[in-house]
N, C-alpha and C positions, 0 to 999 in steps of 0.2 A: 579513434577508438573510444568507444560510451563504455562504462560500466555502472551498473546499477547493484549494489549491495546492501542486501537486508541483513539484520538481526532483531531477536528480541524475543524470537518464538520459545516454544517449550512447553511444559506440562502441566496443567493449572488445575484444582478441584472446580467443581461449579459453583459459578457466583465471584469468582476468583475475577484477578485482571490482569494483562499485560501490558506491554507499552510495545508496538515495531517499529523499527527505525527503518531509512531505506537513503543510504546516502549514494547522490551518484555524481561521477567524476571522469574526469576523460576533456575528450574536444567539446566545450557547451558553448554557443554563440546564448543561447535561448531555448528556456524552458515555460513550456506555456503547460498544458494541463499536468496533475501529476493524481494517479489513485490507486487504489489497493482492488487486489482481484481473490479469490480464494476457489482451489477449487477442492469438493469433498470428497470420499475416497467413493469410486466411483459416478461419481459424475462429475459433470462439464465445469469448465472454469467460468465464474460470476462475478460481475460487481460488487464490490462493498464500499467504495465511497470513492469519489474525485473531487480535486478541488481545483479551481482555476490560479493561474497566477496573484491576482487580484483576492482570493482568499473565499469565492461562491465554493459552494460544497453543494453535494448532493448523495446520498444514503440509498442504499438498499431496504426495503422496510423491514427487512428481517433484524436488521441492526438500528434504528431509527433508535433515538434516544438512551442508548448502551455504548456506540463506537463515535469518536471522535478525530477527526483527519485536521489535521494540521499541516503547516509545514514553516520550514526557514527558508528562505528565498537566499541568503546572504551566504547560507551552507549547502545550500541543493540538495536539501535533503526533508526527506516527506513522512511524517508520521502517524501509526493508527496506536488511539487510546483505545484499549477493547476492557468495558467494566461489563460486571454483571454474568460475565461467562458462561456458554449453555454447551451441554454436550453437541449439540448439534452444531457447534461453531467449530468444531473440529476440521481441519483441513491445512492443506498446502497454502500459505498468503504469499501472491504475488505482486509484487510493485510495477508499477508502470510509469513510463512519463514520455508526456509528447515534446520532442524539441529539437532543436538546430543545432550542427555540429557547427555551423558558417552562416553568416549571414544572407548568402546568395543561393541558402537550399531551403528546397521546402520542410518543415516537419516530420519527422518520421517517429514511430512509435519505439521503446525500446521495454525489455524485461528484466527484474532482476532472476535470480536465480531458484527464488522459494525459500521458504521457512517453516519449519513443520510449526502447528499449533493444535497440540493435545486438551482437550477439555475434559475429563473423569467427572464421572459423576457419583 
């Protein structure tokens, strides 16, 4: 059993920041990718950053030089710095991580549960 649990989200003016957390726990041989996904209110769920074990990162350009993905390797747990806040960041953020419950299984993708994140302008 994987569980992935966010926090961090909530209500921010614009230009505001928040910090999300996303700790996950359960059976983990190996966690290889981990990234944040958001989706807006009516439409599809998106990318906003992944980052490899090894600590490569990559951005959405929407967020390019405002959000910051992190993580603790020793904690299993993956973090989005979101500065500079734009109403249009508004949405559901989800976590994600690719990894192994066992060392004799392939990879498999898992989700945390969502966080709302309010941006007011």
């Amino acid at each position: 059993q994987v569980q992935l649990v966010e926090s961090g989200g909530g209500l921010v003016q614009a230009g505001g920041s928040l910090r999300l957390s996303c700790a996950v726990s359960g059976s983990i041989f190996s966690i290889n990718a981990m990234g944040w996904y958001r989706q807006p209110p009516g439409k599809q769920r998106e990318l906003v950053a992944v980052i490899t074990r090894g600590g490569s990162t990559n951005y959405a350009d929407s967020v390019k030089g405002r959000f910051t993905i992190s993580r603790d390797n020793a904690k299993n747990t993956v973090y989005l710095q979101m500065n500079s806040l734009k109403p249009e960041d508004t949405a559901v953020y989800y976590c994600n991580a690719d990894l192994r419950s066992r060392w004799y299984e392939n990879g498999s993708y898992y989700w945390g549960q969502g966080t709302q994140v309010t941006v007011s302008s």
